[in-house]
C-alpha positions as a LaTeX table, in Angstrom:
\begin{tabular}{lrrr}
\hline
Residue & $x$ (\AA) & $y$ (\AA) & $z$ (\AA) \\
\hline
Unk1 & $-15.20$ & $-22.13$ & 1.50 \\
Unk2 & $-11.60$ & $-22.14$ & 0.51 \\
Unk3 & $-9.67$ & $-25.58$ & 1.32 \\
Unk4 & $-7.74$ & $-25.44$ & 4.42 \\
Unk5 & $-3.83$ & $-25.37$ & 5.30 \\
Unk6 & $-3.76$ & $-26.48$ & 8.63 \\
Unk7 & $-2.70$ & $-22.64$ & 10.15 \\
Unk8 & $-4.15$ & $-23.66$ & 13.38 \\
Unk9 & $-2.85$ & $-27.33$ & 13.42 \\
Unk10 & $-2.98$ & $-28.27$ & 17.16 \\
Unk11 & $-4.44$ & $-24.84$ & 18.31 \\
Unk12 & $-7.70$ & $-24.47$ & 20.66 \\
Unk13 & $-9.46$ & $-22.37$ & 19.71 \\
Unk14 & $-13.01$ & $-21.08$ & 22.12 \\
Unk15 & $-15.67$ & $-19.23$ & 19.75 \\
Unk16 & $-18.80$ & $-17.51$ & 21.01 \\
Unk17 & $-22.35$ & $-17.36$ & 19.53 \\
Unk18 & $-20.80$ & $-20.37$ & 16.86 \\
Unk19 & $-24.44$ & $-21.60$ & 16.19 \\
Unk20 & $-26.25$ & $-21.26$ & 12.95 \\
Unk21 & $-25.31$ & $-19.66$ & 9.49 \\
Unk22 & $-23.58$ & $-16.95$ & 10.78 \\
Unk23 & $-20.09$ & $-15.41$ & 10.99 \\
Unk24 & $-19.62$ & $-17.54$ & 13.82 \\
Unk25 & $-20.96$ & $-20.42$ & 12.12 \\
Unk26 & $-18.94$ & $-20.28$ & 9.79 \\
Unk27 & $-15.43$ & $-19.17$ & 11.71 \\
Unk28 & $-16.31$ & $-22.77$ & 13.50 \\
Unk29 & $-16.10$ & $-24.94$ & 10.22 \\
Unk30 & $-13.24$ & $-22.57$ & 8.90 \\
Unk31 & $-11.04$ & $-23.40$ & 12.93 \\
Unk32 & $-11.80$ & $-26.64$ & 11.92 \\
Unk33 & $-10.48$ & $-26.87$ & 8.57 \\
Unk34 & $-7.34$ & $-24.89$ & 9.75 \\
Unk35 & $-6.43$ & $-27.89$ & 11.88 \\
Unk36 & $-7.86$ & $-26.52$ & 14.96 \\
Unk37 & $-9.58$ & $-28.22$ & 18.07 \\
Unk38 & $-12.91$ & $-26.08$ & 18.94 \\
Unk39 & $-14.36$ & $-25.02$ & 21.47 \\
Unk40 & $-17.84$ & $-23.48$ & 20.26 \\
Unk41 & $-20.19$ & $-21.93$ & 22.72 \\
Unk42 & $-24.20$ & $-19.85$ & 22.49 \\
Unk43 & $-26.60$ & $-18.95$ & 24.11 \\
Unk44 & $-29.22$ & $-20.61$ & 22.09 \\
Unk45 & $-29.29$ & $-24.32$ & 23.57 \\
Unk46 & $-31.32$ & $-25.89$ & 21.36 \\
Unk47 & $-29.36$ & $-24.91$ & 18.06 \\
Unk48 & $-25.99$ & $-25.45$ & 19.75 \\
Unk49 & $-26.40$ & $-28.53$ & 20.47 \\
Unk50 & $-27.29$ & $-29.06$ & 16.73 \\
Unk51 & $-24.48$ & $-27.72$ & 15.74 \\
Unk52 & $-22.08$ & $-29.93$ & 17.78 \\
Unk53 & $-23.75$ & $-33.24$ & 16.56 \\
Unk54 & $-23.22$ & $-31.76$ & 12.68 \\
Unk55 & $-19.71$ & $-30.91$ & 13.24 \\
Unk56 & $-18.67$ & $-33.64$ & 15.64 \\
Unk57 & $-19.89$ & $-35.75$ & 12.86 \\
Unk58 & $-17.70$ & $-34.36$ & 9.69 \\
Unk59 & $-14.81$ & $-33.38$ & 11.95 \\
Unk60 & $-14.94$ & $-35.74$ & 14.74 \\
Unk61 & $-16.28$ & $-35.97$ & 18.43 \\
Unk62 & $-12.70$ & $-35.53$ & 19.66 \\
Unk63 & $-12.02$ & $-32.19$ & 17.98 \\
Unk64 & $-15.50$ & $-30.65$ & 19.38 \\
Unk65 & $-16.76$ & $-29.53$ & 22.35 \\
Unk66 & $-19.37$ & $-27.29$ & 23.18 \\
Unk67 & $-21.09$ & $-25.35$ & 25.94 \\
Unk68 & $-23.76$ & $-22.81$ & 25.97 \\
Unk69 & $-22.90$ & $-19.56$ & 27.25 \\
Unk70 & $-24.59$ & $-16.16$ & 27.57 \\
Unk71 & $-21.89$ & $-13.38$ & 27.25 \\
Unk72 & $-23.79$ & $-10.94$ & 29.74 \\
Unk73 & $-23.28$ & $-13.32$ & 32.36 \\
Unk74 & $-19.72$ & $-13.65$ & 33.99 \\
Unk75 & $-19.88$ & $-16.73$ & 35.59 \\
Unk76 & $-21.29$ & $-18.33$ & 31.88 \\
Unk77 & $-18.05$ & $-16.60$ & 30.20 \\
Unk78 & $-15.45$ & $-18.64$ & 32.92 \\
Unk79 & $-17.27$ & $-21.92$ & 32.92 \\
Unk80 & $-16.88$ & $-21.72$ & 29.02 \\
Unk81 & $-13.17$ & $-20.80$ & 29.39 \\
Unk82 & $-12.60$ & $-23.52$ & 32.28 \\
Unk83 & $-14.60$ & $-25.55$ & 30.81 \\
Unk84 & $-12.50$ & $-25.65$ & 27.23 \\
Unk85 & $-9.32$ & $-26.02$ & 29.35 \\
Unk86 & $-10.42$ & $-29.28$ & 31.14 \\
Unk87 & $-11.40$ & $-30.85$ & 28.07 \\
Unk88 & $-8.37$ & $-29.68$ & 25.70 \\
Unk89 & $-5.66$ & $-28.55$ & 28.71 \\
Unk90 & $-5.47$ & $-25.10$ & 27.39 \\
Unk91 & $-6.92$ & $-22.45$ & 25.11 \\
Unk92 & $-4.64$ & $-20.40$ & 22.36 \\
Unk93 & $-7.30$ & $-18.50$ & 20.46 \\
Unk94 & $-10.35$ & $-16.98$ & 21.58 \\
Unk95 & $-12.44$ & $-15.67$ & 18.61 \\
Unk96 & $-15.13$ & $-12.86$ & 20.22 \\
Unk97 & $-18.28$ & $-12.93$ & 17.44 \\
Unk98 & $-21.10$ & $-12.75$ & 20.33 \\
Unk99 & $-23.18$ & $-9.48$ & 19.31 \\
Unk100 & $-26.57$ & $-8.23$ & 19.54 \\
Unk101 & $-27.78$ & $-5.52$ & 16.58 \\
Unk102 & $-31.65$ & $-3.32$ & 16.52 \\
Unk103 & $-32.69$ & $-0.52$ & 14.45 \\
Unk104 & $-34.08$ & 2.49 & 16.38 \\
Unk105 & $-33.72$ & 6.54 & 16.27 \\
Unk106 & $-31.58$ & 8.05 & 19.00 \\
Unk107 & $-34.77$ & 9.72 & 19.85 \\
Unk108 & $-36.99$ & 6.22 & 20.10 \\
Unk109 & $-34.21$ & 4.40 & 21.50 \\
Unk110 & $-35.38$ & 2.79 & 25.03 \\
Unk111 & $-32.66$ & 3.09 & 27.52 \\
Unk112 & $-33.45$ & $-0.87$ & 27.48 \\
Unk113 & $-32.30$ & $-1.33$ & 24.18 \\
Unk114 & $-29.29$ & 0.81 & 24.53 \\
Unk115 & $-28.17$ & $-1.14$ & 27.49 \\
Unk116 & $-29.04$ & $-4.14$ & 26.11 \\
Unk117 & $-27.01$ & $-3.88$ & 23.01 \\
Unk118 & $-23.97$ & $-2.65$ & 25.01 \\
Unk119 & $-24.00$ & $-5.56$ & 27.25 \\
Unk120 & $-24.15$ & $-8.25$ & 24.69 \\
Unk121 & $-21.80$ & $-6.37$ & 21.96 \\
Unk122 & $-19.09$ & $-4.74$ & 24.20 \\
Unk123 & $-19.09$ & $-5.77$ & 27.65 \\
Unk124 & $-19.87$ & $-9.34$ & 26.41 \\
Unk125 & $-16.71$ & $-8.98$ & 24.60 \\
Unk126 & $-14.49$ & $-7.80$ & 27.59 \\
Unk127 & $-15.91$ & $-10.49$ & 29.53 \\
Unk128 & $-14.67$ & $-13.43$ & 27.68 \\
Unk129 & $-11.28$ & $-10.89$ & 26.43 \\
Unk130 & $-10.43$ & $-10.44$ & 30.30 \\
Unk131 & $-11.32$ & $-14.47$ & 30.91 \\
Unk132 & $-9.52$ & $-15.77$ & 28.11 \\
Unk133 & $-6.32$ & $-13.09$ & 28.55 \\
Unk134 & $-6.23$ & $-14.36$ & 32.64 \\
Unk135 & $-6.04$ & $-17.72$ & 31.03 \\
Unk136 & $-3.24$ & $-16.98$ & 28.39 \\
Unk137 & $-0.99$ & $-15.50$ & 31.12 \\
Unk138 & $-1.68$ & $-18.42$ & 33.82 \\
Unk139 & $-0.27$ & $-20.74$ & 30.36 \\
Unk140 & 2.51 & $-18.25$ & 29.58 \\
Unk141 & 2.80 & $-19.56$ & 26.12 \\
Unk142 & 1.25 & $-16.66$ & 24.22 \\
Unk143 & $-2.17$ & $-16.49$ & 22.69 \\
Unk144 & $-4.51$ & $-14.68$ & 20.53 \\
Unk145 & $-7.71$ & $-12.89$ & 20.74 \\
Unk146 & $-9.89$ & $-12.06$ & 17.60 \\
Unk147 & $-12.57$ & $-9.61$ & 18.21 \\
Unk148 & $-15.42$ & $-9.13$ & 15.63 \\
Unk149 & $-16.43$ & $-5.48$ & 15.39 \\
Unk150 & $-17.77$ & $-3.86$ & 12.48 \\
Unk151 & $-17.26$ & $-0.65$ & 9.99 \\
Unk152 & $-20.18$ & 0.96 & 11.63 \\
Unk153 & $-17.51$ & 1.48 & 14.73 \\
Unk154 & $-16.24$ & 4.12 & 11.61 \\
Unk155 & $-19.17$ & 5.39 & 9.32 \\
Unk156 & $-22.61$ & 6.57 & 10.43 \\
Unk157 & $-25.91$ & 4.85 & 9.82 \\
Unk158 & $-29.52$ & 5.57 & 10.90 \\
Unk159 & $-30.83$ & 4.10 & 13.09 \\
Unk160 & $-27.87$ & 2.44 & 14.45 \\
Unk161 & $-26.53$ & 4.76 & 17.61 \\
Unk162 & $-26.51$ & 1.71 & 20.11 \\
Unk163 & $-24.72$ & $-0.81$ & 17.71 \\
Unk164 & $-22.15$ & 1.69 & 16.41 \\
Unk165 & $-21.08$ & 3.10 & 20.01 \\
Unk166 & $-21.20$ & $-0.67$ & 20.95 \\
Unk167 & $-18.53$ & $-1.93$ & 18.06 \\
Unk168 & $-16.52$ & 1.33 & 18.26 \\
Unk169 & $-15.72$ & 0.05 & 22.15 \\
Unk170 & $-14.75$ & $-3.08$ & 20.73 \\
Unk171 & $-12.37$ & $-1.77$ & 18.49 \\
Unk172 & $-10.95$ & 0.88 & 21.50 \\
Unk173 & $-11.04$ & $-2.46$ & 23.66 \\
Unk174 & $-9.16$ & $-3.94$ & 21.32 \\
Unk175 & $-6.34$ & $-1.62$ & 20.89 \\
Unk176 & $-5.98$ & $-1.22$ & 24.64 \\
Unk177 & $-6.28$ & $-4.93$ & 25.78 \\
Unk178 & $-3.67$ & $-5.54$ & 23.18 \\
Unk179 & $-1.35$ & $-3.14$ & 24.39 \\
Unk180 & $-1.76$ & $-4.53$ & 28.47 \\
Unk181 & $-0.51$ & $-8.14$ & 27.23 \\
Unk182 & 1.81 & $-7.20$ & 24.60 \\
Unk183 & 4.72 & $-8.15$ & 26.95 \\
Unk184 & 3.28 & $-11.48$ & 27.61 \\
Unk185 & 3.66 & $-12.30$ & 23.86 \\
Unk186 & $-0.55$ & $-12.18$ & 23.39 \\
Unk187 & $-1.92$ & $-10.56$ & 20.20 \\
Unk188 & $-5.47$ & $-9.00$ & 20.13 \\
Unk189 & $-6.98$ & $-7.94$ & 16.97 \\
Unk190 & $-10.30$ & $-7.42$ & 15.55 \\
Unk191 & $-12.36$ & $-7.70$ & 12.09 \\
Unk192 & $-14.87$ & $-5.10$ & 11.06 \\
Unk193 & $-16.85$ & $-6.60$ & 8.57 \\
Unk194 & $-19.53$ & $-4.13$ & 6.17 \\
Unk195 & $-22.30$ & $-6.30$ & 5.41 \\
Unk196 & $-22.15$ & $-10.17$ & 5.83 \\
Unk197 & $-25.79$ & $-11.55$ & 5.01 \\
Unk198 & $-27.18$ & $-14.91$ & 6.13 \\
Unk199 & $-30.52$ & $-15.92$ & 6.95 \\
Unk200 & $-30.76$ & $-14.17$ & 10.71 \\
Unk201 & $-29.63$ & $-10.66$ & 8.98 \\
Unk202 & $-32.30$ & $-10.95$ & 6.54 \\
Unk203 & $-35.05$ & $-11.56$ & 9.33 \\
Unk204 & $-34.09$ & $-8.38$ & 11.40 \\
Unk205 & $-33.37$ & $-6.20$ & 8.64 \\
Unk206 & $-35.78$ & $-4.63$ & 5.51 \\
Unk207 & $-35.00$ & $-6.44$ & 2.43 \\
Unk208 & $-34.76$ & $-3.09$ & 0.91 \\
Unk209 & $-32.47$ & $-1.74$ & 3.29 \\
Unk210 & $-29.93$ & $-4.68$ & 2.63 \\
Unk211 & $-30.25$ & $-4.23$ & $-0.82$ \\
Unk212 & $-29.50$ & $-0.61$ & $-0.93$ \\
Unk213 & $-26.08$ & $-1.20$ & 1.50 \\
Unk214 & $-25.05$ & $-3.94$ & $-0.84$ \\
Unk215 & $-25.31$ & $-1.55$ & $-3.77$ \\
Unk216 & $-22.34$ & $-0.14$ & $-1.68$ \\
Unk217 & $-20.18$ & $-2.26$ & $-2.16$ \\
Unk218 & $-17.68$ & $-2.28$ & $-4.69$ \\
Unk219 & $-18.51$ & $-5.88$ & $-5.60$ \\
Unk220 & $-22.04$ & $-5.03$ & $-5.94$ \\
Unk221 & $-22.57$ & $-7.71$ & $-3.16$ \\
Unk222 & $-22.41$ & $-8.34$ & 0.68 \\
Unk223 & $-20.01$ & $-10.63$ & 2.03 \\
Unk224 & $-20.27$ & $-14.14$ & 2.06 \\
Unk225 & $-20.08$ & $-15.43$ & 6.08 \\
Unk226 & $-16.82$ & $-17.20$ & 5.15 \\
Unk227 & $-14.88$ & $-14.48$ & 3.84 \\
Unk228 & $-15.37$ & $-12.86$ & 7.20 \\
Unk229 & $-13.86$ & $-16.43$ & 8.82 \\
Unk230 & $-11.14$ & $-16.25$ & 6.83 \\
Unk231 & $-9.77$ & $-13.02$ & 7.95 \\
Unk232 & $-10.47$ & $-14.02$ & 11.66 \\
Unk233 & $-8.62$ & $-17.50$ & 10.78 \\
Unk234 & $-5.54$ & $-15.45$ & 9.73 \\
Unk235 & $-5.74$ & $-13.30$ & 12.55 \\
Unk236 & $-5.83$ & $-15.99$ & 15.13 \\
Unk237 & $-2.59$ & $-18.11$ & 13.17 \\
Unk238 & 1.00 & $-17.82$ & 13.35 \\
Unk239 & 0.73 & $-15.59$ & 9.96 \\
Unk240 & $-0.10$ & $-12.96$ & 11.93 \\
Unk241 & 2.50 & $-13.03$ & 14.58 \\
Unk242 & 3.31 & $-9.09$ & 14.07 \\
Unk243 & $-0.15$ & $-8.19$ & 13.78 \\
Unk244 & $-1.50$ & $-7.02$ & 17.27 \\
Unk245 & $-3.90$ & $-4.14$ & 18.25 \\
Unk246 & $-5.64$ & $-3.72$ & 14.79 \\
Unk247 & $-8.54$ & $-3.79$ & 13.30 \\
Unk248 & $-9.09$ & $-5.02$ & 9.84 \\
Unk249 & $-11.97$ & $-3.88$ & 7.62 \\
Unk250 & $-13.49$ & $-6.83$ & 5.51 \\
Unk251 & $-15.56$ & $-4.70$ & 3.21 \\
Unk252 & $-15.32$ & $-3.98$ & $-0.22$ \\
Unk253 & $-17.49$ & $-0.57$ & 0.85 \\
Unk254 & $-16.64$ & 2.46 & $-1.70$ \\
Unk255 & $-17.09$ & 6.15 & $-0.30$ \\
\hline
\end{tabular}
């Protein structure tokens, strides 16, 4: 982890699935280091509520909040964004990183697990996008929305139909939202990271597999969480106050 600059001193920031080792995990310290007061949200209870107690701890109880939230559910997605506004009195970044990945062949694929992964990875992300964009305009200050897609939205992989249709809707989302609320002064951008590992990637993917798509990569390596969090850091700050409808690869992938 780089050292922070305060580029979201005095922002509020909401961030979804921000338990664990994550990208999300990591976007939450990296908010926090930028200055930023958090609002981190999951659907896993248990491991959210760990995570508040470590960060409330090194950052302080005042700067944290937290409440669970399950994307698929739209109620969840507007007690998390009412929710953040009662307890900071408003919101001015909302960092999308809730997604749900499988491996399966088109011709395997369950319509379960295809509707599944939609729901979590791209309507999941329009939820708390339309939420947090009804919110921005009620403020009329601004606001920014960072979106965390991936490079599969672009290239092909096997076994990946559900998870690659799913991220290529966040990145159309993306482009379209941003162009609805451009004349409110809102930005909406998105990452699309290659390969990020951390320990949950490494228990729902072959070892072998990971090791063959980091051979990939021009570094010879995947991406460290944090790297990922710093490119949704600068999207979310003032540095990026041209920046709106794009979506920025964070991959070191070769053809």
């Amino acid at each position: 982890m780089t050292a922070g600059r305060d580029l979201l001193a005095g922002k509020v920031v909401v961030l979804t699935a921000a338990a664990g080792t994550g990208i999300g995990g990591a976007a939450a310290r990296r908010c926090l280091d930028e200055g930023a007061s958090l609002a981190l949200s999951d659907a896993h209870a248990g491991r959210l509520a760990a995570t508040h107690a470590e960060l409330a701890e090194l950052y302080g109880a005042g700067r944290v909040w937290a409440a669970a939230c399950d994307v698929t559910r739209e109620d969840e997605v507007q007690a998390l964004i009412d929710g953040a506004v009662s307890r900071f009195g408003r919101i001015d970044v909302m960092i999308n990183n809730a997604g749900l990945g499988g491996t399966a062949p088109v011709t395997e694929m369950t319509d379960d697990q295809w509707s599944r992964v939609l729901d979590v990875t791209l309507t999941g992300t329009f939820r708390c996008t339309r939420a947090a964009l009804r919110q921005f305009i009620a403020q009329g200050h601004g606001g920014a929305i960072v979106n965390n897609a991936s490079v599969l939205g672009w290239r092909a992989q096997p076994g990946q139909a559900h998870y690659a249709a799913a991220k290529a809707g966040v990145m159309a989302l993306t482009r379209c939202a941003a162009m609805d609320v451009a004349g409110q002064g809102i930005r909406v951008n998105a990452v699309a990271p290659s390969l990020a590992m951390h320990p949950f990637l490494a228990k729902v993917m072959d070892a072998d597999v990971l090791a063959e798509l980091a051979t990939k990569e021009a570094f010879g390596r995947s991406a460290e969480p944090s790297e990922v969090a710093n490119v949704m850091v600068f999207l979310a700050s003032d540095y990026a106050s041209y920046l709106t409808g794009e979506v920025i690869s964070v991959s070191s992938q070769h053809p």
